[in-house]
C-alpha positions as CSV (number, residue, x, y, z in Angstrom):
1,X,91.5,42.2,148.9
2,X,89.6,39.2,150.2
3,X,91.1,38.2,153.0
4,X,91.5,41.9,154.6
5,X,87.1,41.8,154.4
6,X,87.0,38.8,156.1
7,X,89.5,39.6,158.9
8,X,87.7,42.8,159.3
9,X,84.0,41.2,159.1
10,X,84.7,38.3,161.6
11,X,86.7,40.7,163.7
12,X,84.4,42.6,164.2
13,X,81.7,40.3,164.8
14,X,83.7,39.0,167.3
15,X,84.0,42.5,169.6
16,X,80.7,43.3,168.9
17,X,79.1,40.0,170.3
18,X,81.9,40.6,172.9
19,X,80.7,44.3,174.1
20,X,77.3,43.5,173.8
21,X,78.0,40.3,176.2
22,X,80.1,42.2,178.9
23,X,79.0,46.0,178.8
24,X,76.7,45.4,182.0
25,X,79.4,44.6,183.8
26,X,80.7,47.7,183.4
27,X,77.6,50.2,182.4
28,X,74.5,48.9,184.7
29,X,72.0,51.1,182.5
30,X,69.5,49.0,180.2
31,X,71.2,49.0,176.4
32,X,70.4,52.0,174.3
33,X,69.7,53.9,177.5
34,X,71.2,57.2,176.1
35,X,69.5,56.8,172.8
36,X,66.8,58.8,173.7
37,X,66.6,61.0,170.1
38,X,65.4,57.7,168.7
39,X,62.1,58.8,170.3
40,X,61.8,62.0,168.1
41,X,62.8,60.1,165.0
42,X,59.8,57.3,165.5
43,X,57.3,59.5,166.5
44,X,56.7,57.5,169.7
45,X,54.8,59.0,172.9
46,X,53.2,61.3,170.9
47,X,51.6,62.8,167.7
48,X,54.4,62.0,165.3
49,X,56.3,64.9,163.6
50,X,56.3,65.6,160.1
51,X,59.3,64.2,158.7
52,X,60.5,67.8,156.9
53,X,60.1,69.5,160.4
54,X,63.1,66.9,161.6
55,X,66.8,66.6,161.1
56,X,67.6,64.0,159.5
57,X,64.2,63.5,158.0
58,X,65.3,60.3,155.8
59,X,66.6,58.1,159.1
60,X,63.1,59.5,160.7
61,X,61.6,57.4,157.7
62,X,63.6,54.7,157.7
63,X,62.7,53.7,161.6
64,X,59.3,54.7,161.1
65,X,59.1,52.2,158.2
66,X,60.8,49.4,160.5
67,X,59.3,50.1,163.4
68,X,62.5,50.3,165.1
69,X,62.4,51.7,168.9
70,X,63.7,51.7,172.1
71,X,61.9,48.3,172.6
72,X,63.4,46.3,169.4
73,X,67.0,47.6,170.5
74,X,68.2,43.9,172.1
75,X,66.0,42.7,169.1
76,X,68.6,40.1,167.1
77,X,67.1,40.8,163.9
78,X,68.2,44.9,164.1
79,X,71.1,44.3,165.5
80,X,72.3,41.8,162.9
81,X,70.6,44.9,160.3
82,X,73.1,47.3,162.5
83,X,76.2,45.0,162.3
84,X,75.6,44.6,158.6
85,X,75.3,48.2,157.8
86,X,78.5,49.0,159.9
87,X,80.6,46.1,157.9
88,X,79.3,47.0,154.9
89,X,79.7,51.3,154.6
90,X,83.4,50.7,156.9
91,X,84.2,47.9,153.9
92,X,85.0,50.4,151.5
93,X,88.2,51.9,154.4
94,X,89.8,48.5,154.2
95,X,89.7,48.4,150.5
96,X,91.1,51.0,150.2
97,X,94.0,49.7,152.3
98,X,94.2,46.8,150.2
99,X,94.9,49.3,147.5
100,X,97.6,51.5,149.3
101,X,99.0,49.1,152.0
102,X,101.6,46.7,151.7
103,X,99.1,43.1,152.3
104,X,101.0,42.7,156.0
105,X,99.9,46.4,157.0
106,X,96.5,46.1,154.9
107,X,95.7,42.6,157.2
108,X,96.7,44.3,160.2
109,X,94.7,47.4,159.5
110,X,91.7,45.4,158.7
111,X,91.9,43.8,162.2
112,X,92.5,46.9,164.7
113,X,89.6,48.3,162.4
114,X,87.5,45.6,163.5
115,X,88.8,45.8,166.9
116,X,87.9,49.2,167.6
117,X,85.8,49.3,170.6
118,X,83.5,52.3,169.8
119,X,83.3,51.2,166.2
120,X,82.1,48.0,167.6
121,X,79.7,49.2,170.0
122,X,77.7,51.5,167.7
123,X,77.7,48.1,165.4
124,X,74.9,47.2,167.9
125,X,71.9,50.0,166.9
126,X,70.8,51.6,163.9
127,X,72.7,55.2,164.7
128,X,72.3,57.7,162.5
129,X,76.2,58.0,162.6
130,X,76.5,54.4,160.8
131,X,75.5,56.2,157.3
132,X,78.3,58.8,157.7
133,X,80.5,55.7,157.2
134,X,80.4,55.1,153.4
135,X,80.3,58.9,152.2
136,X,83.1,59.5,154.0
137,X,84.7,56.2,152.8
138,X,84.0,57.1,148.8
139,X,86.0,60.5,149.6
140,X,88.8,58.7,150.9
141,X,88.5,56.6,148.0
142,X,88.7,59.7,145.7
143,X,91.1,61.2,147.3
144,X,93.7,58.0,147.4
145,X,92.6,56.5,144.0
146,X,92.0,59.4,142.3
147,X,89.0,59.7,139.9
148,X,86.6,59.1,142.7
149,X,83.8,56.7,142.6
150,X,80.6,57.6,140.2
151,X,77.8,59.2,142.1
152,X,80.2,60.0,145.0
153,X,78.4,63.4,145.4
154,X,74.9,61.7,145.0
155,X,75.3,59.0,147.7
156,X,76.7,61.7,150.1
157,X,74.1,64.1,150.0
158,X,71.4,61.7,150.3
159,X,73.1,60.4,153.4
160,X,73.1,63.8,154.5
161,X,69.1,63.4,155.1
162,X,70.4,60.5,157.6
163,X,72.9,62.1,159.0
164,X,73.2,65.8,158.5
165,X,76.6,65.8,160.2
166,X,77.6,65.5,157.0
167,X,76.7,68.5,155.2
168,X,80.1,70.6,156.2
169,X,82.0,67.9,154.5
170,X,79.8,67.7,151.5
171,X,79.5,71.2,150.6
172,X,83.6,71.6,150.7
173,X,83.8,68.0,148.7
174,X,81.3,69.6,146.0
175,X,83.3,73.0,146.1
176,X,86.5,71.1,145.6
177,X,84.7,68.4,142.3
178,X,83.2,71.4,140.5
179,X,84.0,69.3,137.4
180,X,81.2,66.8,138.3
181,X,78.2,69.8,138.5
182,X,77.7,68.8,135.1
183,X,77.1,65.4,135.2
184,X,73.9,63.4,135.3
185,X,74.6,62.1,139.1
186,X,76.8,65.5,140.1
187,X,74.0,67.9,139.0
188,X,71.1,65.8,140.8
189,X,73.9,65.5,144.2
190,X,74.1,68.8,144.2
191,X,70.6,69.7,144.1
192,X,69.6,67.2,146.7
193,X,72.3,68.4,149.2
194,X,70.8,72.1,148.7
195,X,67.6,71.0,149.6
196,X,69.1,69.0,152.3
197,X,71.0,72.1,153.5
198,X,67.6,74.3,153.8
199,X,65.7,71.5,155.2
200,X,67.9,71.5,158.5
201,X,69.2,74.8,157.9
202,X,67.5,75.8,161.2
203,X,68.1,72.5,163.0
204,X,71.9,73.6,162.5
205,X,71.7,77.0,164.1
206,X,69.8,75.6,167.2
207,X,72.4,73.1,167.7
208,X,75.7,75.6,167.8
209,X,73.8,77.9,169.8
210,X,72.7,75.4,172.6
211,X,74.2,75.3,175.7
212,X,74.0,71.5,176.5
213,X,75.8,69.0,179.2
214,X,78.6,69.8,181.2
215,X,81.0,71.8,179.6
216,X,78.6,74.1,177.1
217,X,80.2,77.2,176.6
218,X,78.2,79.2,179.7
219,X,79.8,76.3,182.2
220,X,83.1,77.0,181.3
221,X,83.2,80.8,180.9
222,X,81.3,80.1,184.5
223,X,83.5,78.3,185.9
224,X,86.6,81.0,184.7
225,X,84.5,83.5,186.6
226,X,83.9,81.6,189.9
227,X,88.5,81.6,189.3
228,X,88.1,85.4,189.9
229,X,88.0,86.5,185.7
230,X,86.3,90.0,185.0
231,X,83.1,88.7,183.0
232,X,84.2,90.2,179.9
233,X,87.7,88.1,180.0
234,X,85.8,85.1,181.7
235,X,83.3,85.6,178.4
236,X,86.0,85.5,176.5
237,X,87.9,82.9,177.9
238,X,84.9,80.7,177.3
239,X,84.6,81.1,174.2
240,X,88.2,80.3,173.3
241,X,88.5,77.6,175.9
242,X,85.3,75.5,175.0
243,X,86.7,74.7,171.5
244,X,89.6,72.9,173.0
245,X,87.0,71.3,175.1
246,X,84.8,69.6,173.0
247,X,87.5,68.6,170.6
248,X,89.1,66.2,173.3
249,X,85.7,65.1,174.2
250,X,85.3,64.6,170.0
251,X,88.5,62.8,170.5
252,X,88.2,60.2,173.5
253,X,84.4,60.7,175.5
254,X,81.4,58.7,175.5
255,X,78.1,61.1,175.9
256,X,77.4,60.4,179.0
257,X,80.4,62.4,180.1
258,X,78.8,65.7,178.1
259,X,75.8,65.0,180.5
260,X,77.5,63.8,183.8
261,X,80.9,65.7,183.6
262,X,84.3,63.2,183.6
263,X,83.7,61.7,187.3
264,X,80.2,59.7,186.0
265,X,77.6,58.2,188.3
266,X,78.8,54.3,189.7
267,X,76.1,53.0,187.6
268,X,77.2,54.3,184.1
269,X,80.9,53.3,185.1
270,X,81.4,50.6,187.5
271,X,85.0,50.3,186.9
272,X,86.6,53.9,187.3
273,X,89.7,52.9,185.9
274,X,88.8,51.8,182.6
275,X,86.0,54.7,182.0
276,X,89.1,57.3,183.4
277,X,92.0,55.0,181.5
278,X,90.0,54.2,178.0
279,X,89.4,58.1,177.3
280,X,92.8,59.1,177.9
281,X,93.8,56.4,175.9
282,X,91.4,57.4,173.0
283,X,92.6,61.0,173.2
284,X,95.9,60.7,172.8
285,X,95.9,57.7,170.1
286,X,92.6,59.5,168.0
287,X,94.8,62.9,168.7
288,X,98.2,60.9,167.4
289,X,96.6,59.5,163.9
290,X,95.0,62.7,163.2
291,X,98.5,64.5,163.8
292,X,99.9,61.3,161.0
293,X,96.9,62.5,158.9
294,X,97.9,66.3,158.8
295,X,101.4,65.4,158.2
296,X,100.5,63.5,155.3
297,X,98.3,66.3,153.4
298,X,100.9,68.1,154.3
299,X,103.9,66.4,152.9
300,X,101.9,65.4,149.7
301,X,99.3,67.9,148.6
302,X,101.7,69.7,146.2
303,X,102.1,66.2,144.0
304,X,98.6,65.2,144.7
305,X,96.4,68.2,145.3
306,X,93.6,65.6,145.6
307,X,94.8,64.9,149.2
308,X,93.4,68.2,150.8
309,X,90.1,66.4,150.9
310,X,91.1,63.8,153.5
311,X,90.7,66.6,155.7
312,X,87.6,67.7,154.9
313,X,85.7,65.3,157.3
314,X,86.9,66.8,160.1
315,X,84.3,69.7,159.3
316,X,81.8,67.1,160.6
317,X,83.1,68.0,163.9
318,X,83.0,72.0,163.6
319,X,79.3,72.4,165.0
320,X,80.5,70.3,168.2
321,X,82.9,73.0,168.9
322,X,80.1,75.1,170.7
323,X,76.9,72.4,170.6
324,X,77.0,68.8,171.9
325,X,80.7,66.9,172.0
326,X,81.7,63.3,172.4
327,X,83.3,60.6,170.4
328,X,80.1,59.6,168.8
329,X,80.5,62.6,166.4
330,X,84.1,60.6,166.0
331,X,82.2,57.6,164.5
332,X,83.1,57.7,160.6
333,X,86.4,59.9,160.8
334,X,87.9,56.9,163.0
335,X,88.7,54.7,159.6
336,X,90.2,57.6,158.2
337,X,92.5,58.6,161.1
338,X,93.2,54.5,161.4
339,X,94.1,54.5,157.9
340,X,96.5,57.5,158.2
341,X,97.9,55.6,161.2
342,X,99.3,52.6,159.3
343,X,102.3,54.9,157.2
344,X,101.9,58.4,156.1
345,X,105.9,58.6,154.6
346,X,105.1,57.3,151.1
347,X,104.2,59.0,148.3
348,X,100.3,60.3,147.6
349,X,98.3,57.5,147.5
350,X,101.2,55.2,148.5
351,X,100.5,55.5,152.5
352,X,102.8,52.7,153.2
């Protein structure tokens, strides 16, 4: 199990001091340019918001409390706090290949983990989607190495408060473990992701109905009309079409192409062939491993009912459908998907 945690850690170390050294060769922006909600969270240019009023009130604290903003973002010692963060929650993915891999695959998947060039990037700022990472990683755990983790439903609905993303995922994981309600952590999980819930209840409903960046769901059934669609059918059309949409930007598209539409501006993509050739490639490989993980539930969940659950973080992506899409949202399901990747013809919780 060792040496798969080191690979991984000095892997990536490695890409991330690579990205961080050659991005402005490709994306001219300052860093962090496109992190603007870090604003909102720290309170800066402007009377601060009270933390309740906010999604994700506890990551609103935690910046507050570090002073972390746009201006600490090339700061060493938050980025090292970043990097640590993101090696430490994505650990828990390569033990869990260390438990289900042969060690050849288990070494290898540590490495492409680390590799990962989006994985790697977001290693560089204190993203809310970092703290997706390990609650998502305990339920892989569970669901692989069956009984899960103690306080598996407490750790993810107080990341929930970082990242509310999460709360899909949580409410089906505390559906499926009803048998934990009554324990001391399950009871107190369950209570905090209900106030969690009705905290950001009404963040959640502004966020599916907006119409944001370049293919929101009025662009598209738009766009059908200006093709010569009756508005009903265009209307129709949009709202079938722009959940196909957003999943391949979920799949393989950095934000700035929810903003700027697939052709982006020279100065957020100086080299047109790798922005245009690294998104197809991410959408049909993140596409691919999500296929293996589907096949594998589905081969196995009638010996190991338990496996159903490793599809239960793709409900983190079930508000992009209609609201904002891009692989950010992609962050802490790409471990999963990787893992799946690496052998799905074994028996349950044998995915080599």
């Amino acid at each position: 199990m060792l040496k798969p945690l080191l690979l991984f850690a000095l892997v990536r170390g490695v890409t991330t001091l690579a990205i961080g050294l050659f991005l402005p060769l490709h994306d001219g922006r300052p860093f962090g340019a496109g992190f603007t909600d870090l604003n909102l969270y720290n309170g800066s240019g402007g009377q601060p918001a009270p933390l309740w009023t906010l999604p994700n009130p506890l990551y609103a604290a935690l910046v507050r409390y570090l002073g972390y903003s746009q201006g600490q973002l090339q700061d060493g010692r938050f980025i090292a706090l970043s990097l640590l963060l993101s090696v430490g929650f994505t650990a828990v993915f390569v033990v869990v290949s260390s438990r289900v891999h042969r060690p050849r695959q288990s070494l290898l998947y540590a490495a492409v983990l680390g590799a990962h060039p989006y994985l790697a990037l977001y290693s560089l700022k204190l993203d809310t989607s970092l703290f997706a990472l390990l609650p998502v990683g305990l339920l892989t755990a569970g669901a692989l190495m069956p009984p899960a983790p103690k306080g598996t439903l407490l750790v993810g609905a107080v990341s929930t408060l970082l990242r509310n993303a999460l709360l899909p995922m949580l409410w089906l994981q505390a559906a499926w473990n009803r048998h934990t309600w009554r324990s001391g952590s399950g009871g107190v999980g369950l209570a905090v992701l209900a106030a969690s819930s009705a905290l950001q209840l009404g963040y959640g409903a502004s966020y599916v109905g907006q119409n944001y960046g370049c293919y929101a769901l009025d662009r598209v059934s738009g766009w059908l009309a200006q093709q010569g669609w009756p508005e009903p059918a265009a209307s129709a059309g949009g709202l079938l079409l722009t959940p196909m949409i957003h999943l391949i930007l979920d799949l393989g598209a950095r934000e700035a192409v929810a903003n700027h539409c697939l052709l982006l501006p020279a100065a957020m993509a100086k080299q047109a062939w790798l922005h245009l050739g690294g998104k197809a490639f991410f959408v049909l490989l993140h596409a691919w491993l999500l296929w293996q993980l589907v096949v594998f539930v589905g081969r196995n969940h009638r010996d190991q009912p338990g496996v159903v659950q490793l599809l239960f973080p793709m409900a983190m992506l079930l508000p992009t459908l209609y609201g904002a899409a891009h692989m950010r949202y992609l962050i802490p399901i790409i471990p999963l998907l990787l893992l799946a990747g690496f052998g799905c013809t074994g028996r349950a919780g044998q995915l080599e």
